[in-house]
N, C-alpha and C positions, 0 to 999 in steps of 0.2 A: 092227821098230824104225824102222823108215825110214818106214813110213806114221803110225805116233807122228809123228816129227819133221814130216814134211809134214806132218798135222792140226794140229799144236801152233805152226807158222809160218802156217798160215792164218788161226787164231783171232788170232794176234798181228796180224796184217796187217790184218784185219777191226777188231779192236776201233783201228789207227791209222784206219784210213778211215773210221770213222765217229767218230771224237773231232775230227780231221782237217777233216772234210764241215762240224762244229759250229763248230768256232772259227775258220777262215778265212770260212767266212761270214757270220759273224758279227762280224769283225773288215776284213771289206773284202781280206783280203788272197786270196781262192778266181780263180782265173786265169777269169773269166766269158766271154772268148771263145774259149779253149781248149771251155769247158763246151756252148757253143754248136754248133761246128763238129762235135764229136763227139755232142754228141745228132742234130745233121744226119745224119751220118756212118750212125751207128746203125740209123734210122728209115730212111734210103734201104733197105740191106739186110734188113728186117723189114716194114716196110708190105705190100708187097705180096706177099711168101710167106704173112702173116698170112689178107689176104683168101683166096687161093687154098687154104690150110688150113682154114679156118674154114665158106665155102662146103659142100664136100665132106661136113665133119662136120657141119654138122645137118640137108642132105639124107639122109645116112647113117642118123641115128638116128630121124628123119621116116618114112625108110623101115620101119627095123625096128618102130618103137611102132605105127606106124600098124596093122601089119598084126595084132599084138598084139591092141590095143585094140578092132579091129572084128571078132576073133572073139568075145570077149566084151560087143559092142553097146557099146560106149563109147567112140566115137568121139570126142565131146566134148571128151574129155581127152585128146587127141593134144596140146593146146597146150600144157598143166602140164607132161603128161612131158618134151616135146620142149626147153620154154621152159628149164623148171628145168635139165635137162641139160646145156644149152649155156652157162648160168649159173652154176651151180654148177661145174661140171669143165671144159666144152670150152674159155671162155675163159680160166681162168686155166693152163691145162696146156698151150694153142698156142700162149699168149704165151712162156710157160715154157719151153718146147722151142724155138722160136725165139731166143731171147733165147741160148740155152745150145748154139745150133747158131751158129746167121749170126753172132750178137754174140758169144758167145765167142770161135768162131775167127779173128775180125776183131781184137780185143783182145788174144789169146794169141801170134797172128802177129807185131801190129804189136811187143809188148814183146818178144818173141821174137828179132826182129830186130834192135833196140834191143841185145840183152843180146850178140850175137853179134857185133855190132859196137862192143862194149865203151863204148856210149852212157849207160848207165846208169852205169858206172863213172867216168865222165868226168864226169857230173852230180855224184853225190857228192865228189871228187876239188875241184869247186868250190863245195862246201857246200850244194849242191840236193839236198831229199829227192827224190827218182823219187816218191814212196807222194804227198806233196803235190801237187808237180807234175802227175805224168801218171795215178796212181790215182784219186785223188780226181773229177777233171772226169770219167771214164769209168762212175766209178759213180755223181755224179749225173745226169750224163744218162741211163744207163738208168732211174735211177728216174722221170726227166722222161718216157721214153717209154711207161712201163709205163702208165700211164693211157691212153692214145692206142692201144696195140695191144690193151689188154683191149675199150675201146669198139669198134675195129674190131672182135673177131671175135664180140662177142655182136652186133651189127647184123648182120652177115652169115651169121653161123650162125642166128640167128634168125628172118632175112630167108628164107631157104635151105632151113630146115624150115615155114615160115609157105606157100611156094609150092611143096612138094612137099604138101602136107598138103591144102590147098586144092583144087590144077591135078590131082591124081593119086588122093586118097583121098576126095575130096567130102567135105569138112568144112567147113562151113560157115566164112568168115573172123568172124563174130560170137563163137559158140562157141571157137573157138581163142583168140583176144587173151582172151576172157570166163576162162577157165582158166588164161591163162597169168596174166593180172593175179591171180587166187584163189592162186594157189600160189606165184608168186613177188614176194618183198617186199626191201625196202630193205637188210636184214640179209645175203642172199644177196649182193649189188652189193659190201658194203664187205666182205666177207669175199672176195670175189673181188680185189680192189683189194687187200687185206692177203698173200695169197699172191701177187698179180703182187710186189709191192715185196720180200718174201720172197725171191721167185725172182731177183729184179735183184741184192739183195745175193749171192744166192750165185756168180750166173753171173761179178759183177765181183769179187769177192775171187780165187774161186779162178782165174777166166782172166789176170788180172793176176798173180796168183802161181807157176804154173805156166809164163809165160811171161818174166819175170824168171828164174827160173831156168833157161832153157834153156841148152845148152852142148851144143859138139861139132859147128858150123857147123848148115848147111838141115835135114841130119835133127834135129838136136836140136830144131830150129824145129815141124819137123811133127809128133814127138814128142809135144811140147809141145801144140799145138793137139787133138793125136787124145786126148792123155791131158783136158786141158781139158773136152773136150766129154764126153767117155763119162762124165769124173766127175761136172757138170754137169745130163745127162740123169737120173743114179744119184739123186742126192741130190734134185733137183726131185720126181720120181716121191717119195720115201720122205719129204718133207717137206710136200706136198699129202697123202698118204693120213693124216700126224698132226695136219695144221690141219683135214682131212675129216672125223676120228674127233672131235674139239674141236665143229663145228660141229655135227655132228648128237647129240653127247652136251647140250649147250647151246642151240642152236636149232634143234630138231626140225621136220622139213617137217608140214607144219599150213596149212590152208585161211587168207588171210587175214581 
């Protein structure tokens, strides 16, 4: 019954922030340097864990294709496997995990603290929505950054497996871009693009909601943040595998 209730205030919160997101900006009234400092905010904490995640995995998978491919002489195609891979999944699932790691608990903390020190009540109390005010700037700036941490990590996972592939498997760099351009097309990019913004709305409802309701001083605070992320991580993974089954039901990998 209780995680009823929790599901059933997140949908509520969610369908405010995005009804929310439409009519203050549209109406001039969306708090735009609040929206600023906090996509700043955001993108400090994420940039750079982005690159150093992204790096890693498509050396990683560089490695394992490579070794693949050249037992059955098809070297060639180190760059489709690799390219697509990191297109397909690595970048929209490390933005995704990021976003639902560093930016959640930065979000779930900051309202956390807010809520413990009876700031949120004080807002209301003077006729401020909290969901206007402090929700809304939080989830458009993730969505502002979610473009910015997807192109980071396909550049550098790509970057990452392009020089494992090359420096270590002898594959010609002709051959590699020549496969990767064959196999990865325009459709993979905005379907990658549509799970990062996916993942943004989830990470900002439910860290926002999660940390509103905290109670019961620091621990409730941490509570909050540790419950935020784990659910964060849950739902990312199980909502990338049903836009995954969508795209390969709908646009099937196929030679350009």
């Amino acid at each position: 019954m209780r995680s009823a209730g929790t599901t059933g205030r997140c949908v509520i919160l969610g369908a405010k922030v995005i009804r929310y997101s439409v009519t203050d900006t549209l109406s001039l009234r969306l708090p735009f340097g609040e929206l600023i400092i906090q996509a700043w905010s955001l993108l400090k904490v994420t940039a750079l864990p982005a690159v150093l995640m992204a790096i890693p995995f498509g050396a990683m998978v560089a490695v394992q294709l490579s070794g693949l491919v050249n037992e059955v002489g098809a070297n060639s195609l180190v760059g489709s496997a690799t390219g697509v891979a990191v297109l397909r999944q690595g970048a929209p699932v490390t933005a995704g995990l990021l976003m639902g790691g560093a930016a959640a608990s930065a979000i779930a903390s900051d309202f956390g603290a807010r809520a413990i020190r009876e700031e949120l009540d004080a807002l209301r109390t003077l006729g401020i929505d909290p969901v206007r005010r402090l929700v809304v700037p939080r989830f458009l700036a993730l969505l502002l950054i979610t473009p910015i941490l997807v192109v980071i990590v396909i550049a550098m996972g790509v970057g990452a497996a392009f020089l494992i592939a090359t420096l270590v498997n002898d594959v010609t760099p002709g051959s590699f871009w020549l496969s990767f351009g064959s196999f990865a097309k325009m459709i993979d990019v905005w379907f990658t693009l549509g799970k990062g913004f996916a993942f943004a709305t989830i990470v900002a409802v439910i860290s926002s909601q999660r940390g509103m309701e905290a109670r019961g001083g620091p621990r409730g605070v941490a509570d909050a943040v540790n419950a935020s992320v784990v659910l964060n991580v849950l739902l990312i993974v199980v909502v990338n595998l049903a836009i995954t089954q969508i795209q390969t039901m709908f646009f099937p990998m196929a030679v350009a």
